[in-house]
Structures are given as C-alpha cells and as structure tokens.
DOZADO-167116 format. One line per 3 residues: number of its first residue (from 1); their letters; for each residue x, y, z of C-alpha. Coordinates in nm, 3 decimals. Each point is the difference from the previous one (the first is absolute). Layout:
<pazas>
NUM	A	X:Y:Z ~ ...
</pazas>
This chain:
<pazas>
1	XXX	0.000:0.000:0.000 ~ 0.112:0.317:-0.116 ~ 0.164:0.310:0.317
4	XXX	-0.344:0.227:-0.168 ~ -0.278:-0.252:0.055 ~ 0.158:-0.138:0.316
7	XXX	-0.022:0.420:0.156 ~ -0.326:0.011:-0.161 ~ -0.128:-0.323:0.177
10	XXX	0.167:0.106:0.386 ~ -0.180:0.348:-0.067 ~ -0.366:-0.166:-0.067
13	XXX	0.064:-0.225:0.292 ~ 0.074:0.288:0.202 ~ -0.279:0.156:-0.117
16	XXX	-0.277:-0.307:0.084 ~ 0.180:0.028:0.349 ~ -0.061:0.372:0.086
19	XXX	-0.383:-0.081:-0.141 ~ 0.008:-0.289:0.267 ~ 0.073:0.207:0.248
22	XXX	-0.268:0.301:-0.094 ~ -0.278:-0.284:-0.009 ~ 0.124:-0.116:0.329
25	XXX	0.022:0.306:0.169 ~ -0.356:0.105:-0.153 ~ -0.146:-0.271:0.101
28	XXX	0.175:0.034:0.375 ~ -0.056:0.375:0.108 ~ 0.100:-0.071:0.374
31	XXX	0.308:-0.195:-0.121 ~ 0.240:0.276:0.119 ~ -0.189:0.004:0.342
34	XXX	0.054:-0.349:0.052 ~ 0.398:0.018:-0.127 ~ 0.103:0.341:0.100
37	XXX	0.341:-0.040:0.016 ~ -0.032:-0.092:-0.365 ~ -0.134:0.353:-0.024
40	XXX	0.269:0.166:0.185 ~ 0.272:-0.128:-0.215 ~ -0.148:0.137:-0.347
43	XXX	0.170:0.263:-0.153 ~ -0.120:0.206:-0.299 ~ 0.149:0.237:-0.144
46	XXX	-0.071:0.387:-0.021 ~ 0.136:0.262:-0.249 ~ 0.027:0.269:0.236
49	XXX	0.070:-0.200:0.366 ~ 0.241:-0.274:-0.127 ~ -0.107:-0.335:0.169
52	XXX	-0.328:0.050:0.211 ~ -0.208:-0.302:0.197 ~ -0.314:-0.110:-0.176
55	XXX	-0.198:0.107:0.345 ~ 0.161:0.372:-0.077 ~ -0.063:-0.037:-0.351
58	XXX	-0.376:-0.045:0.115 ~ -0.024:0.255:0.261 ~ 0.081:0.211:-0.294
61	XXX	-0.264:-0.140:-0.251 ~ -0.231:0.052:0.281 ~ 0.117:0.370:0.096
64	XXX	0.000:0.104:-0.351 ~ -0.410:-0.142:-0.037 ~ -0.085:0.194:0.238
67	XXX	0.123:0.339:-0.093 ~ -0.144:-0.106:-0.347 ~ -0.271:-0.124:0.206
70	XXX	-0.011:0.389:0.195 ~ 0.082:0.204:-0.290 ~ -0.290:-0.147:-0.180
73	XXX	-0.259:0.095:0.263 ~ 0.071:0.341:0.046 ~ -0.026:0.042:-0.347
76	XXX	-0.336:-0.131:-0.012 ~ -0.100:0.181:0.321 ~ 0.146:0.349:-0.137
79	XXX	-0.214:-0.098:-0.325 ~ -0.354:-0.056:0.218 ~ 0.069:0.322:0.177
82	XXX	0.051:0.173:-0.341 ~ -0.329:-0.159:-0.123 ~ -0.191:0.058:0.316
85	XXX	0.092:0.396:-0.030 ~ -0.086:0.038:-0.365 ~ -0.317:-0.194:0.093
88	XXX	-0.095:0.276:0.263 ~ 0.125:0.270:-0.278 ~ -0.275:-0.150:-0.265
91	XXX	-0.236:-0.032:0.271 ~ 0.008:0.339:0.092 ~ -0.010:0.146:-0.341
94	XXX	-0.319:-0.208:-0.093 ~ -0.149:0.132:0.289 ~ 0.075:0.334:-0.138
97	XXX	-0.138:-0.067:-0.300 ~ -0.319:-0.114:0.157 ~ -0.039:0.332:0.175
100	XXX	0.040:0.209:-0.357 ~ -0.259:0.200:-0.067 ~ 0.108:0.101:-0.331
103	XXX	0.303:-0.062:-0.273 ~ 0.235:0.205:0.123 ~ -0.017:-0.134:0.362
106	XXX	0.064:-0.350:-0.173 ~ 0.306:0.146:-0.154 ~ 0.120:0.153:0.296
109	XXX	-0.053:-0.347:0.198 ~ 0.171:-0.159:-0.286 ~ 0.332:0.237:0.000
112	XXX	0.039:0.024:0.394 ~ -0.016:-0.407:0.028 ~ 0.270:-0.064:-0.317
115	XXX	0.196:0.301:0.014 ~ -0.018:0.149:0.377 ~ -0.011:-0.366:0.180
118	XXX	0.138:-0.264:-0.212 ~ 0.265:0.286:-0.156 ~ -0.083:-0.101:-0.332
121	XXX	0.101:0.270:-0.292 ~ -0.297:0.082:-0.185 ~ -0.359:-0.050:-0.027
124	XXX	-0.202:0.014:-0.311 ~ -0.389:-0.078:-0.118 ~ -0.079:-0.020:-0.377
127	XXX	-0.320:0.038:-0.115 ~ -0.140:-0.133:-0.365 ~ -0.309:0.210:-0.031
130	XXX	0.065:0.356:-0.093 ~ -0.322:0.119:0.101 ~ 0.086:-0.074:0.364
133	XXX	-0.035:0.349:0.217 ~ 0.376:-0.055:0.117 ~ 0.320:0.189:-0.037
136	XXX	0.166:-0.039:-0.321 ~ 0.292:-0.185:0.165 ~ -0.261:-0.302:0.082
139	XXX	-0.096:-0.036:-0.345 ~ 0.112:-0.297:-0.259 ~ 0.003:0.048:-0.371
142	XXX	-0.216:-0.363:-0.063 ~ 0.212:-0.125:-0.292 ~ 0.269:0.056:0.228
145	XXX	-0.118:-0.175:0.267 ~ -0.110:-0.303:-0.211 ~ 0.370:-0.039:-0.168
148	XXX	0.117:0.008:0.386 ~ -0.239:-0.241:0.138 ~ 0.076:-0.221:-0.289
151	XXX	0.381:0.007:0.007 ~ 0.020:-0.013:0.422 ~ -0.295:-0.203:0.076
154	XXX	-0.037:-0.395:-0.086 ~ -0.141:-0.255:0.224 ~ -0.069:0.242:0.361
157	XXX	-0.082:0.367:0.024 ~ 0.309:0.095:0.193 ~ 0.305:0.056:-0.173
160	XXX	0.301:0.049:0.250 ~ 0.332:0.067:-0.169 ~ 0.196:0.247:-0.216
163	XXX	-0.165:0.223:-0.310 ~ 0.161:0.142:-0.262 ~ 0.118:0.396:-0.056
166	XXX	-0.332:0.057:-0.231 ~ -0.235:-0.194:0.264 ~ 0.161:0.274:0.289
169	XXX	-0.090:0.233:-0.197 ~ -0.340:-0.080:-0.025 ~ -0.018:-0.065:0.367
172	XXX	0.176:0.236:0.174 ~ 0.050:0.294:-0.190 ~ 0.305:0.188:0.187
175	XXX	0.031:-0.258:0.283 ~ 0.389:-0.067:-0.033 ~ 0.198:-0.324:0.033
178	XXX	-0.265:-0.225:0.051 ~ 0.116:-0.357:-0.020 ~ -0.266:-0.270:0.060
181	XXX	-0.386:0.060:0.021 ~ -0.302:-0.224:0.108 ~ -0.264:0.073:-0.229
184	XXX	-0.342:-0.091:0.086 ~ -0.335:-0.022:-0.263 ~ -0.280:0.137:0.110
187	XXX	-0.362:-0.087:-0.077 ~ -0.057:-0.388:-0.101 ~ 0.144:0.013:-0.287
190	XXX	0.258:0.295:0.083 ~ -0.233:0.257:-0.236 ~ -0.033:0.252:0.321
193	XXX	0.426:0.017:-0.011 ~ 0.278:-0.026:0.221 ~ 0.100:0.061:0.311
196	XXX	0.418:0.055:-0.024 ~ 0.241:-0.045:0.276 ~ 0.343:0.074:-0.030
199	XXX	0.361:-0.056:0.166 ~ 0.332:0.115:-0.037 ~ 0.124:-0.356:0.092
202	XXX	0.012:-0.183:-0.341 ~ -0.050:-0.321:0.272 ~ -0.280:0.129:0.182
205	XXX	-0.321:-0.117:-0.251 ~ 0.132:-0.334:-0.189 ~ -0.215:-0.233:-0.204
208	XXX	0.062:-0.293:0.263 ~ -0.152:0.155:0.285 ~ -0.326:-0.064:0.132
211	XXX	-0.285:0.254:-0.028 ~ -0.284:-0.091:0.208 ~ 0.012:0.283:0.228
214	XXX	-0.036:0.275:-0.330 ~ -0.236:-0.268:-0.194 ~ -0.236:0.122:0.296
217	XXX	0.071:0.336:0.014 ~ -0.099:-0.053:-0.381 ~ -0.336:-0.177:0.105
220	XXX	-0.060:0.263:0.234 ~ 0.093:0.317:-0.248 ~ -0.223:-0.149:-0.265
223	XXX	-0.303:0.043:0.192 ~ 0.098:0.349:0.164 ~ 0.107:0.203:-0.300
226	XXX	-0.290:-0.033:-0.212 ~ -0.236:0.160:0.305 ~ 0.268:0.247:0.100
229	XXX	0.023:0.109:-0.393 ~ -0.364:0.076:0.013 ~ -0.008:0.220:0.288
232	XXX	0.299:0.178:-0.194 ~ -0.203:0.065:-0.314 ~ -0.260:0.177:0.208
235	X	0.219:0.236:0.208
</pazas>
C-alpha cells in the first residue's frame, strides 16, 4: 500500500474516532460529572490566552451568553419604551383631532404632534379637489396627484421611504433637505389626498417598517376631514 493512501486511511480512522467520541459524549451529558478528573486534565487551546482548561474555556462561553444574553434585553426594553412614548404621542394627537372644531385646528393638531413632539421636519396635507375652501398651499393639481399615487403607491396606502427631487417639489415646496417621508392616502381610494410627513433622517421613514399606528391615524383622518372641510366652506 502506497505512504498517500496509508495517511489517507490513519486520517479517516481518526476521524470515525473523534465521531465516536461526540456520539458518546451526546449521548452521556453527565459523563464529565461522573469522571471529573477527566475534565480537569483537558486542555484546549485559545488564540488570545495560550493553553486554558476546558472548565475556563466554559466559564467563558457562559460569560460571553450572557452579556449577549444582557445586551439583547436592553435593547428590546429601550425599543418598548420608545414604542410606548410614540404610542402616548399618537394618542394624544388623535385626541386633538377629536376636539377640532374646524380645518385649521386639525392642522394645528397635526403640526404640534409631528413637528413640536415627535421633532419631525415638516408637515404637509394635499388636497385633489380644487374647489376645496382651503389655502392654496393645501391644494393638489389632480393629474398630479394621480401620476404620484400611481408611481408611490402599490399594494398598501402608506408609502414610507425616499422621493425623488420632482416629488419634493410637489410636496414640500421650500421645505429644505428633506430625506425620507411617510406618505399616507386619504379617502378609500386615496381621491381626498395625502397627508405628508417628513424627516431629515434619510433612516427615519423606511419601506420595512411597520405602520399600524399612522394606518389609524389614516382611518381616523378619513372620517374627520370631510366634516371639518364642510364647516370650512361655510365660514
């Protein structure tokens, strides 16, 4: 038999032993508690501490979990308390908007819970119908609107994300250095317009987030604005 197969054959022997011995000690979990001095003689080694004891080698598996372990909660426990205050900051501003007694007291509700308590950059409503008794910077050419809704809006009526220079435009007029936006359709099929939220943080509105808490401020703006509108026309 040739020196190569010979080496090859010792190496898959060796390697059927150290399979053995996982299958054993799988099967046997209190093995080293029955042979600890078997325990105490293992060595493994480290690239950073030479030589350490398998015991110290899993004292340090075991410390390491549980910073891992630590780290992981308070990130999840910073995250609820950043949920549970931007739950109380929606909550407040539907309130708000329940107490309007006209459009402008909407608006007002609308800028002072984005922009005054969430710090949020701008605030923006669009309106399709040019007949609406609002200020010119509420209304929305329709063809416009249509090519936007088209372009931004697929499956969901909430596009979170980044819009183009033409789309900022439209939107925000001299707002500056706007980077990501949440637009939301209003009416059911988005033909009352849009209500536009914008950041400075191109991270702040991105299409993977979840929008449940301004799908219901949608719900709940769809039913207020066309009342509120009225009393507008008649003032």
């Amino acid at each position: 038999m040739k020196k190569e197969d010979l080496l090859a054959e010792d190496a898959a022997v060796a390697q059927l032993d150290a399979e053995l011995v996982v299958d054993y000690l799988e099967g046997n979990p209190k093995f080293f508690e029955q042979h600890p001095r078997v325990l105490q003689r293992l060595n493994l080694k480290h690239e950073q501490q030479g030589s350490v004891s398998l015991i110290e080698r899993q004292q340090k598996v075991l410390r390491d979990k549980v910073a891992s372990l630590e780290d992981e909660i308070t990130t999840l426990m910073s995250r609820a308390q950043h949920n549970e205050q931007l739950f109380r900051k929606y909550s407040e501003m539907y309130q708000k908007l329940l107490q309007a007694h006209d459009f402008d007291a909407a608006v007002h509700a609308l800028e002072q819970g984005f922009c005054e308590h969430m710090g949020l950059s701008a605030l923006n409503l669009k309106f399709s119908d040019n007949s609406l008794p609002i200020a010119d910077k509420f209304q929305f050419h329709a063809d416009t609107h249509k090519q936007l809704l088209s372009r931004r809006f697929n499956e969901n009526s909430v596009y979170l994300g980044r819009i183009t220079k033409e789309e900022h435009k439209l939107l925000f007029a001299d707002e500056a250095n706007i980077q990501s936006v949440a637009l939301v359709q209003l009416g059911e099929q988005g033909e009352l317009g849009l209500l536009i939220v914008g950041s400075q943080d191109p991270l702040h509105f991105d299409p993977s987030m979840d929008f449940l808490l301004l799908s219901q401020l949608q719900s709940l703006l769809g039913y207020l604005l066309p009342a509120l509108l009225k009393v507008q026309g008649k003032k």
